[in-house]
Phi, psi and omega in degrees: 000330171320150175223171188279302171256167168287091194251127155221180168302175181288304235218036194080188162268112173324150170311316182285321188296340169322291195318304189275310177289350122267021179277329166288321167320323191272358205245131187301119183112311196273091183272177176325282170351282169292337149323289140347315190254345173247033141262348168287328173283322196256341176062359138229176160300314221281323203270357092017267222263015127299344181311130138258156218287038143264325162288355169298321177305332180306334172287171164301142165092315197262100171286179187300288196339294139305323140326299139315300166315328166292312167310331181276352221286008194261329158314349190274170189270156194305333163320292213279333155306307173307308176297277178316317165320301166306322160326284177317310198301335173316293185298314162295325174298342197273329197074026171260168174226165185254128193239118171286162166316322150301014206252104144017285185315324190285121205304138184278343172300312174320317165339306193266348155277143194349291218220097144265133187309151172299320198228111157250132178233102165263131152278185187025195206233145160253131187251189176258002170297326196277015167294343196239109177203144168250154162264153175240109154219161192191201195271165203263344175233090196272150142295152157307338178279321181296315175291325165294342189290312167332285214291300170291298181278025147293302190321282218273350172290294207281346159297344199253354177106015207252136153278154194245131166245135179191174201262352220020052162295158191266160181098238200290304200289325176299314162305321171306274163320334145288353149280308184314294140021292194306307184284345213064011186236189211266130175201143182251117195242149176285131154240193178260359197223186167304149151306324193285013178227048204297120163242147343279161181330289182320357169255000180316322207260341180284344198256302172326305191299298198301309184314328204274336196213044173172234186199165150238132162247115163230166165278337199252143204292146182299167184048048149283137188269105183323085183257128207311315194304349196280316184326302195271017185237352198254018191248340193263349178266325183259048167248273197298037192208327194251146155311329181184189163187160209250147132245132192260116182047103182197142137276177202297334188261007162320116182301336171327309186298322179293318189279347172256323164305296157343307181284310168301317187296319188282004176069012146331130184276101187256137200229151152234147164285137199257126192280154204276107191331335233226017178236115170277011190263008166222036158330288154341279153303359192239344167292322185314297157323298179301313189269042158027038188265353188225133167292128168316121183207125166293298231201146176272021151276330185293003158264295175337321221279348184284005207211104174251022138264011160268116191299124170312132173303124140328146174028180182323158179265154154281116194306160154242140191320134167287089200271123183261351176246177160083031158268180181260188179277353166280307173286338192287337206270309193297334176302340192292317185307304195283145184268204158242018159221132199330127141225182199250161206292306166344290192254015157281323185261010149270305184305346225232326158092010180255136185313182156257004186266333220237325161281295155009241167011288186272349172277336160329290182297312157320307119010297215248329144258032173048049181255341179219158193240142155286113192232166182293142198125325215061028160276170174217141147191160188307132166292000000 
């Protein structure tokens, strides 16, 4: 049964192999590693535990002990049976997958770095285009100049042919993704949770949209909690999926910073938009520049001009359609309200006779077909 390599599919893990790699995930002792060697040995989830317990010794790695517990695994309790099930039924219903390290699907740059999850679990697709990707991160509480900066070098990223990685984070990361979007290109966005615990809330329809042109991604399993320690280790993931990475606006204790350590370490190419002096939330970025860990960039040549092997999209990028039709009766009534000149959410949901959250919620969407712009404040007007 032994094999040389590591062989897996196109298309994930099946619901039952889901079941047994994380029924394996849970027995005490059994890490990334021995994960590895007795699926190299045994070449499914399912023949692991059908295994006996003398071909378990066999493996690399694997004592009597372990073994048994593996061998034992029909024995855990109906809790944890019950919980994994939900998971996997979760998870397919969502129309996501669990893609192993050995998996066709799994980027292979991500592969090469120190620690890459064993396991990604996507919605939507990763092509072979989004190998040539930057990531865009930043503070979560932007400027008006960071956001648009955000916003703008997605645009011109994703006209050059580049997919955009970023956290979907409120701020920085969220404008990184509504450029790309905007733009008509490809953006992945990481998370710190479960799909099913897409953060923050207010990005569900911004998370929906990137599945349709791009992928939301994590290591971590359903019905995981955005809980703070997951952000910074989930930071080495949107480094390590990316060609360089750009930052916008951080403070010095910023995770933006962290996600730049990542990126040295992973030998990632790093950049910043240099912040306004007189703003401490772009402190960050602009010490890194001075200690010359990051290059200074104006314009989205001063990223390009490092990667001469990626070919330029021919003649203009294509925009994405400004669409005025096919709205629902909630966006057509607020497109009514609005000008080209600023008004505020406050009296979009008095004109309009709508909550602010359910204006939100469509001006979002709105957004996204690039019909109404955002300006600081919670002003709006027709794009």
């Amino acid at each position: 049964m032994n094999t040389e390599v590591l062989t897996g599919n196109k298309e994930g893990l099946s619901e039952e192999s889901y079941f047994f790699f994380r029924l394996l995930s849970e027995i005490e002792g059994i890490g990334v590693v021995k994960i590895k060697n007795l699926y190299k040995y045994f070449t499914s989830f399912p023949a692991i535990f059908s295994a006996s317990l003398k071909e378990l010794t066999l493996v690399e790695g694997i004592s009597p002990e372990l073994a048994s517990r593996i061998h034992g695994a029909d024995k855990i309790s109906q809790d944890l049976k019950k919980r994994i099930t939900k998971e996997s039924n979760t998870l397919f219903e969502l129309g996501g997958r669990c893609v192993m390290i050995w998996d066709e699907e799994y980027p292979a740059r991500l592969k090469k770095i120190y620690d890459p999850p064993i396991a990604l679990y996507i919605l939507g697709n990763i092509i072979k285009e989004d190998e040539n990707s930057i990531g865009v991160v930043g503070t979560r509480q932007p400027s008006p100049y960071g956001k648009q900066s955000a916003e703008f070098f997605s645009k011109e990223l994703v006209k050059s042919g580049w997919t955009v990685v970023s956290g979907l984070a409120r701020g920085i990361d969220t404008a990184a993704h509504i450029g790309a979007l905007k733009a008509g290109g490809r953006t992945i966005a990481v998370l710190g949770s479960g799909l099913d615990k897409v953060y923050p809330a207010e990005n569900k329809k911004l998370a929906d949209a990137i599945v349709k042109n791009g992928a939301v991604i994590t290591e971590y399993p359903i019905g995981t909690k955005p809980d703070a320690g997951n952000f910074p280790k989930r930071n080495r993931i949107i480094s390590g999926l990316s060609r360089g990475v750009l930052i916008v606006e951080t403070k010095v204790s910023g995770g933006a910073l962290i996600t730049a350590r990542y990126a040295i370490d992973q030998n990632r190419e790093v950049y910043a938009v240099p912040g306004s002096v007189f703003y401490a939330g772009a402190e960050g970025g602009n010490l890194i520049i001075k200690k010359s860990e990051a290059k200074l960039v104006s314009k989205v040549s001063d990223i390009l001009e490092d990667f001469g092997d990626v070919p330029m999209m021919q003649g203009k990028a294509k925009e994405a359609p400004k669409v005025h039709h096919n709205l629902n009766l909630f966006e057509q009534k607020i497109v009514k309200c609005l000008s080209e000149q600023a008004i505020s959410i406050d009296n979009i949901a008095h004109m309009t006779s709508f909550s602010v959250s359910d204006c939100l919620v469509n001006l979002l969407q709105l957004e996204f077909k690039g019909i109404v712009k955002q300006l600081p404040g919670k002003m709006f007007i027709l794009e």
